[in-house]
VEXTOR-673164 format. One record per residue: residue number from 0; residue in one letter; x, y, z of N, C-alpha, C, O, CB in turn. Coordinates in nm, 4 decimals, m for minus. Atoms other than C-alpha are relative to their C-alpha. Glycine has a CB too. Example, Ala and Ser with C-alpha at 12.3 -4.5 7.8 and 13.67 -1.06 7.14 Angstrom:
VEXTOR-673164
[rec 0; A; [0.0890; m0.1190; 0.0000]; [1.2300; m0.4500; 0.7800]; [0.0900; 0.1200; 0.0000]; [0.1936; 0.1181; 0.0665]; [m0.0992; 0.0027; 0.1246]]
[rec 1; S; [m0.0820; m0.1190; m0.0060]; [1.3670; m0.1060; 0.7140]; [m0.0770; 0.1090; 0.0730]; [m0.0261; 0.2198; 0.0899]; [0.0414; 0.0462; m0.1415]]
//
This chain:
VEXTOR-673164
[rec 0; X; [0.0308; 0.0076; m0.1396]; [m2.1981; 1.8953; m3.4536]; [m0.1480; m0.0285; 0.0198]; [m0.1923; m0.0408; 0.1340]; [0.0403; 0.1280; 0.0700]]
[rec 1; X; [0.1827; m0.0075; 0.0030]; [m2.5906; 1.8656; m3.5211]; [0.0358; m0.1436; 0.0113]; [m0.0509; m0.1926; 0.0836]; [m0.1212; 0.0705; m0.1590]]
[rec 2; X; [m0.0085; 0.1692; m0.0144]; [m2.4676; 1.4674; m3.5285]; [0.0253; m0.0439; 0.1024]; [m0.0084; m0.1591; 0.1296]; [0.0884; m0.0694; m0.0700]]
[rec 3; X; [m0.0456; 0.0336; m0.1557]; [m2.3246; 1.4744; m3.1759]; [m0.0791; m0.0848; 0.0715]; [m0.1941; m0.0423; 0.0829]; [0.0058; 0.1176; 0.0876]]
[rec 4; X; [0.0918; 0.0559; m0.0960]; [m2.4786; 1.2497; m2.9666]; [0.0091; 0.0553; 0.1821]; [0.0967; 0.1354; 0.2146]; [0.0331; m0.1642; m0.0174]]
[rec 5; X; [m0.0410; m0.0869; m0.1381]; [m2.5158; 1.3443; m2.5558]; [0.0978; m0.0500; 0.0536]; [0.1655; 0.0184; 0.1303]; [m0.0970; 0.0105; 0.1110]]
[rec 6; X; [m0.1265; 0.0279; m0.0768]; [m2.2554; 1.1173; m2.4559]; [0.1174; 0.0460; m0.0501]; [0.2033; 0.0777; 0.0323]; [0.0208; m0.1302; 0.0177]]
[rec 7; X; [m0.0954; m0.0875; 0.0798]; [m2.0149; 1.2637; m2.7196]; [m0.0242; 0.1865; 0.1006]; [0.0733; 0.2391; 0.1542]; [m0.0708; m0.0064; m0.2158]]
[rec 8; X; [0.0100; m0.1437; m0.0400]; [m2.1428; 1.6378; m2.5766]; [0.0631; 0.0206; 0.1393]; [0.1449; 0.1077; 0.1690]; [m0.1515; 0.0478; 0.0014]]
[rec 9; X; [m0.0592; m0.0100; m0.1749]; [m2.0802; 1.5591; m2.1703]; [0.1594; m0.0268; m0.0331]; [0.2306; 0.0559; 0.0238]; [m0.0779; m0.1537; 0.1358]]
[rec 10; X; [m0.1160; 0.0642; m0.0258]; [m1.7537; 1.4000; m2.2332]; [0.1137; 0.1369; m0.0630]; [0.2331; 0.1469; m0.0348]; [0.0013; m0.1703; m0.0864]]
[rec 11; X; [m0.0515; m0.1003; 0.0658]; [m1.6463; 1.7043; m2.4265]; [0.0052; 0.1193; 0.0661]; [0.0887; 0.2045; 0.0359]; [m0.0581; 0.0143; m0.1059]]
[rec 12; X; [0.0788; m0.0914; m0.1063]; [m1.7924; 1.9289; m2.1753]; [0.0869; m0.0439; 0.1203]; [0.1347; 0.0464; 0.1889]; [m0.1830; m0.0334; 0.0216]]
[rec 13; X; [m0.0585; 0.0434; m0.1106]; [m1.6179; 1.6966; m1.9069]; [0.1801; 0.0296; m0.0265]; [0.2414; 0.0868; 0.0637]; [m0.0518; m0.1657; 0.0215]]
[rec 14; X; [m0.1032; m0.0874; m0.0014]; [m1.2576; 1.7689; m2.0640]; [0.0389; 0.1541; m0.0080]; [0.1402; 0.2123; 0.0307]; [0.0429; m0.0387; m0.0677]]
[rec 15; X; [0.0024; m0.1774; 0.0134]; [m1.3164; 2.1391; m2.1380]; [0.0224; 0.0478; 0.1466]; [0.1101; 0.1292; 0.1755]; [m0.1686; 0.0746; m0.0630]]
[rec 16; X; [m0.0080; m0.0709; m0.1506]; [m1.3638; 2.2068; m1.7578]; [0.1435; m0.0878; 0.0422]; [0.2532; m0.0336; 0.0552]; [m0.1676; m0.0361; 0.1260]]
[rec 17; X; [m0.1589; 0.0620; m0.0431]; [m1.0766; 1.9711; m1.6617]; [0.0856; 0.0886; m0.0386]; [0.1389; 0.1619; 0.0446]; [0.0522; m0.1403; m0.0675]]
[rec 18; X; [m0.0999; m0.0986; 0.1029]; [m0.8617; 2.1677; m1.9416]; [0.0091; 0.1663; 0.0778]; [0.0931; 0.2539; 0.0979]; [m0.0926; 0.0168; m0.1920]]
[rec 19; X; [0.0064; m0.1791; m0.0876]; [m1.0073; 2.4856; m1.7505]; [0.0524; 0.0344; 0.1308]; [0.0904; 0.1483; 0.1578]; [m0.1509; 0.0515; 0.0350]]
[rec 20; X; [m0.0641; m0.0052; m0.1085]; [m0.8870; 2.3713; m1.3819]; [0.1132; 0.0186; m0.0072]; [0.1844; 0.0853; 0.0678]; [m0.0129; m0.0812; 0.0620]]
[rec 21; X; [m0.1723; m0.0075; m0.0198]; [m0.5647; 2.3171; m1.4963]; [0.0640; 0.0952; m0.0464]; [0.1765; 0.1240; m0.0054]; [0.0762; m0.1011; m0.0564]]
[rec 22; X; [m0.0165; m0.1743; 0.0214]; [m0.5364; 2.6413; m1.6434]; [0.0117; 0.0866; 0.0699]; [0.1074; 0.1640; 0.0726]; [m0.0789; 0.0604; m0.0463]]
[rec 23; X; [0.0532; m0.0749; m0.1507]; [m0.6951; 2.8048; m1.3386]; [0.1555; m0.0287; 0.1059]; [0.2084; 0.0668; 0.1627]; [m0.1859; m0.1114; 0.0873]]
[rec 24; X; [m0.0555; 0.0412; m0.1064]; [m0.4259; 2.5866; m1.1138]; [0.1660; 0.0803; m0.0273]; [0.2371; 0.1278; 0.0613]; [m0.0151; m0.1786; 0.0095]]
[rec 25; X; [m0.1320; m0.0356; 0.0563]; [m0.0942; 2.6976; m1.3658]; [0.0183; 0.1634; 0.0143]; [0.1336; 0.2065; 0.0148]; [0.0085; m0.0510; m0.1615]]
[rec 26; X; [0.0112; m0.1260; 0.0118]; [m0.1727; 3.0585; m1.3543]; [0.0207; 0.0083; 0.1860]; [0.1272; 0.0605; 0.2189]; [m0.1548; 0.0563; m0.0916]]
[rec 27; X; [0.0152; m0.0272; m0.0950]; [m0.2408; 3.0567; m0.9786]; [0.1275; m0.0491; 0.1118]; [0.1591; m0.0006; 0.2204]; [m0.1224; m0.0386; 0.0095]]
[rec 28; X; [m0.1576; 0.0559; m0.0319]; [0.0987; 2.8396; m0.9087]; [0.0943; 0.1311; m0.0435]; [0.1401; 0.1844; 0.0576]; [0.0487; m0.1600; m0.1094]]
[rec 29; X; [m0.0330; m0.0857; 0.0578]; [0.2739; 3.1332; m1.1541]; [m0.0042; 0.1031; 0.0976]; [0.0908; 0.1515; 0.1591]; [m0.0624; 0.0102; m0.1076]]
[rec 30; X; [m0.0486; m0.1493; m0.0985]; [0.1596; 3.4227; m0.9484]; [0.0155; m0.0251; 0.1556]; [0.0161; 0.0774; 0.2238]; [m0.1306; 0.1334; m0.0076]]
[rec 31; X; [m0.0104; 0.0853; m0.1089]; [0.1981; 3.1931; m0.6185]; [0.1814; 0.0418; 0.0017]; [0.2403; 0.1220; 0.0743]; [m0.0649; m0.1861; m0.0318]]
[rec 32; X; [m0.1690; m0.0176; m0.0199]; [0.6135; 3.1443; m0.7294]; [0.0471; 0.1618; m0.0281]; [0.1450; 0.2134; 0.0259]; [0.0921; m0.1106; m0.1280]]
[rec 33; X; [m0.0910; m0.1424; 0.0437]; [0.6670; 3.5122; m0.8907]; [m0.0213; 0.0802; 0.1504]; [0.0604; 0.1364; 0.2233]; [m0.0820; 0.1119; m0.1664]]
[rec 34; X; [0.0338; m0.0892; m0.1990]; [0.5261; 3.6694; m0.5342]; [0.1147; m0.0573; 0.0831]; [0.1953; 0.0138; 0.1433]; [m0.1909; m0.0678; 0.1166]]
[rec 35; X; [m0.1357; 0.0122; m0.0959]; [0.7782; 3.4695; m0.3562]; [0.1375; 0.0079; m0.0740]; [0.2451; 0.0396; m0.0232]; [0.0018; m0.1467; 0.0785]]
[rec 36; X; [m0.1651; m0.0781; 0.0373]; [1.0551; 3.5185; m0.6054]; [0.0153; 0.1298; 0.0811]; [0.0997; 0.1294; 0.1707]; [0.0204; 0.0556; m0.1831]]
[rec 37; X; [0.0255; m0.1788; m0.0225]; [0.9815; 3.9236; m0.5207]; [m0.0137; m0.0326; 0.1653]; [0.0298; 0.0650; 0.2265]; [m0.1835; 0.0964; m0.0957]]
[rec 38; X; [m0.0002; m0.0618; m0.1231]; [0.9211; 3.8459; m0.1398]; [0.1972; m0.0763; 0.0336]; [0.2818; m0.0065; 0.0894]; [m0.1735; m0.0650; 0.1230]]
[rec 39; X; [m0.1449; 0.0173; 0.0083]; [1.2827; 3.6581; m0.1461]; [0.1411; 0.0712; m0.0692]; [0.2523; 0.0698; m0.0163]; [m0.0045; m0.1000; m0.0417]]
[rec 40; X; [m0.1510; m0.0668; 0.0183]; [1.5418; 3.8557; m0.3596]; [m0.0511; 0.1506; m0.0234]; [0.0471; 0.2243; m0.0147]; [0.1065; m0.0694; m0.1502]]
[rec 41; X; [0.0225; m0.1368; m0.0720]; [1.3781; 4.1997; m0.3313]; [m0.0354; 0.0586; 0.0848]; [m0.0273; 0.1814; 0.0870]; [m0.0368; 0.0499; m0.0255]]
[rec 42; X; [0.0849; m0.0214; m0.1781]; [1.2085; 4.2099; 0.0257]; [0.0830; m0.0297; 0.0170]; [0.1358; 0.0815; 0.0180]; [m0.1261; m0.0664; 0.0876]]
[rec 43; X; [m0.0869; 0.0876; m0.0646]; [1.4959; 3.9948; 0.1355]; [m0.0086; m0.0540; 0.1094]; [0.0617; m0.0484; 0.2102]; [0.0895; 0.0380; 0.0094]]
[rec 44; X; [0.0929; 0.0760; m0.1381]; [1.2631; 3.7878; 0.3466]; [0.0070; m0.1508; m0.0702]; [m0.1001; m0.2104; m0.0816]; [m0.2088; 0.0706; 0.0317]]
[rec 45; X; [m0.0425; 0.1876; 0.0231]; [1.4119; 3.3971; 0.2146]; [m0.1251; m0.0658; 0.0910]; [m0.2249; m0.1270; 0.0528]; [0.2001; m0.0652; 0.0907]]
[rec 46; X; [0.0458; 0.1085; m0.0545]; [1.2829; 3.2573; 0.4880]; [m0.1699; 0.0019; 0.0236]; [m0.2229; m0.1021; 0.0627]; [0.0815; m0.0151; 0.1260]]
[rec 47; X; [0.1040; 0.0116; 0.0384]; [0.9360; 3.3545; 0.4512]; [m0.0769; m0.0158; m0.1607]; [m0.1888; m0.0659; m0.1716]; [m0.0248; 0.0823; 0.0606]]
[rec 48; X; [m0.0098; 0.0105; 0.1076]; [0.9270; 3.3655; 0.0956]; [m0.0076; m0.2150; m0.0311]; [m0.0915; m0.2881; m0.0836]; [0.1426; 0.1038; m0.0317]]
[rec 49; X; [0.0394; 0.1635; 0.0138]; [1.0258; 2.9598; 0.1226]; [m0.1387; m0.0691; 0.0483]; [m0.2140; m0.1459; m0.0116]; [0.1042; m0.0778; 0.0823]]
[rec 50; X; [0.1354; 0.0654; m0.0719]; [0.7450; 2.8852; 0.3836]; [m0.0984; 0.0249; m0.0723]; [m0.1674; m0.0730; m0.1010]; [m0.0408; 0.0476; 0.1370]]
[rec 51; X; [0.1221; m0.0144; 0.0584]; [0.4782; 3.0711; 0.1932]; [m0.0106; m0.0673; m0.1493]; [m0.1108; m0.0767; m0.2203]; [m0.0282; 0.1472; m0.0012]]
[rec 52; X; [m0.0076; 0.0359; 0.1405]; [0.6115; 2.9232; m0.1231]; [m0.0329; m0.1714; 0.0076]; [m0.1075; m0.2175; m0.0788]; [0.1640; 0.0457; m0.0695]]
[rec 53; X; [0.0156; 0.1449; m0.0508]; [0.6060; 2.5383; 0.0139]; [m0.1396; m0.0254; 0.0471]; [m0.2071; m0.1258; 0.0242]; [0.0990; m0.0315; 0.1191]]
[rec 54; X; [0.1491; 0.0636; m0.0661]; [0.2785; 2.5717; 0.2069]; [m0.1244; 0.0683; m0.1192]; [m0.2407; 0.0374; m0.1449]; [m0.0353; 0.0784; 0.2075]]
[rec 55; X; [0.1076; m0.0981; 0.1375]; [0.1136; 2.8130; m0.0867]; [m0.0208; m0.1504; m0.1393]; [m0.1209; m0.1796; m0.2046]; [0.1503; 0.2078; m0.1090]]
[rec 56; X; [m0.0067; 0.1346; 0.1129]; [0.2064; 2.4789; m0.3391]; [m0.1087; m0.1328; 0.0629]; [m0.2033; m0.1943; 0.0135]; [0.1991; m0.0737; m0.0077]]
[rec 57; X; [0.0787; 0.1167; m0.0698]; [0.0780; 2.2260; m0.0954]; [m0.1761; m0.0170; 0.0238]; [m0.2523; m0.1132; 0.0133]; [0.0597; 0.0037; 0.1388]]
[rec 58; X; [0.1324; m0.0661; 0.0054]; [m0.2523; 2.4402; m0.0350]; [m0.0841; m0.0113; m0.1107]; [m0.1958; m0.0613; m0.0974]; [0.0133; 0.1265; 0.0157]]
[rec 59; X; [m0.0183; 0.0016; 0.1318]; [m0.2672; 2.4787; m0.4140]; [m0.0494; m0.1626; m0.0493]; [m0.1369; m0.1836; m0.1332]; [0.1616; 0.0438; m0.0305]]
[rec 60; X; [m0.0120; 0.1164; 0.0962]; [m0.2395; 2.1105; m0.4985]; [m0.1284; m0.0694; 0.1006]; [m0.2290; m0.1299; 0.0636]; [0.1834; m0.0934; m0.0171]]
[rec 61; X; [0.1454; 0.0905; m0.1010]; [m0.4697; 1.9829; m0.1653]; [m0.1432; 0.0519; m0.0254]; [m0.2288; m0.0315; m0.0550]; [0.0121; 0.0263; 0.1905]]
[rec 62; X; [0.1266; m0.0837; 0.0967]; [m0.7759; 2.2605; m0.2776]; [m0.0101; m0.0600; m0.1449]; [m0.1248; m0.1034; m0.1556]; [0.0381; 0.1812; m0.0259]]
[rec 63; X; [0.0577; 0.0469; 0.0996]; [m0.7602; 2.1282; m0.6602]; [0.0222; m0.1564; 0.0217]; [m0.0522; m0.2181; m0.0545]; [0.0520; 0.0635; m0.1269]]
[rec 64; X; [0.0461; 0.1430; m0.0343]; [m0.7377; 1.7788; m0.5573]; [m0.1133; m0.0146; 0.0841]; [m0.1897; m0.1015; 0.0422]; [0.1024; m0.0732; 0.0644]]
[rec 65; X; [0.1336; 0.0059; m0.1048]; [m1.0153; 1.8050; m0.2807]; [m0.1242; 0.0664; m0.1077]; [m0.2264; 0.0064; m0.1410]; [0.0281; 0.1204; 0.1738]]
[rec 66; X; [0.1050; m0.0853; 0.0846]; [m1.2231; 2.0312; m0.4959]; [m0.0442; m0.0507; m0.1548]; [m0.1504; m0.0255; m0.2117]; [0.0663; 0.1489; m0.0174]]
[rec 67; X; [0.0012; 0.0599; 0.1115]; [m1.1437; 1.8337; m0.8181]; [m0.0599; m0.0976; 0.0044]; [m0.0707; m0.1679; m0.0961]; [0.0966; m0.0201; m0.0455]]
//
């Protein structure tokens, strides 16, 4: 790595954080769907459970696209 050059270092640096959003985004989708599994078949609130689950995804994907 003492041979690296800087464009080798950013570009490496530039997938690492990519690699890290989408990490950030899979985890935050995860406890996004398990919350509305749990507000749909043990609350037995469906129909909020869908809405928050549809607009929680959409939110989700428009924040790491805008922010990305």
């Amino acid at each position: 790595m003492a041979d690296a050059t800087q464009d080798e270092l950013q570009a490496h640096e530039a997938t690492y954080q990519a690699f890290s959003k989408l990490v950030l985004f899979m985890i935050l989708l995860l406890i996004l769907i398990l919350s509305t599994m749990a507000l749909g078949l043990v609350a037995h609130v469906p129909v909020l459970a869908l809405l928050l689950g549809i607009g929680g995804t959409l939110a989700l994907i428009i924040g790491f696209a805008v922010l990305g």
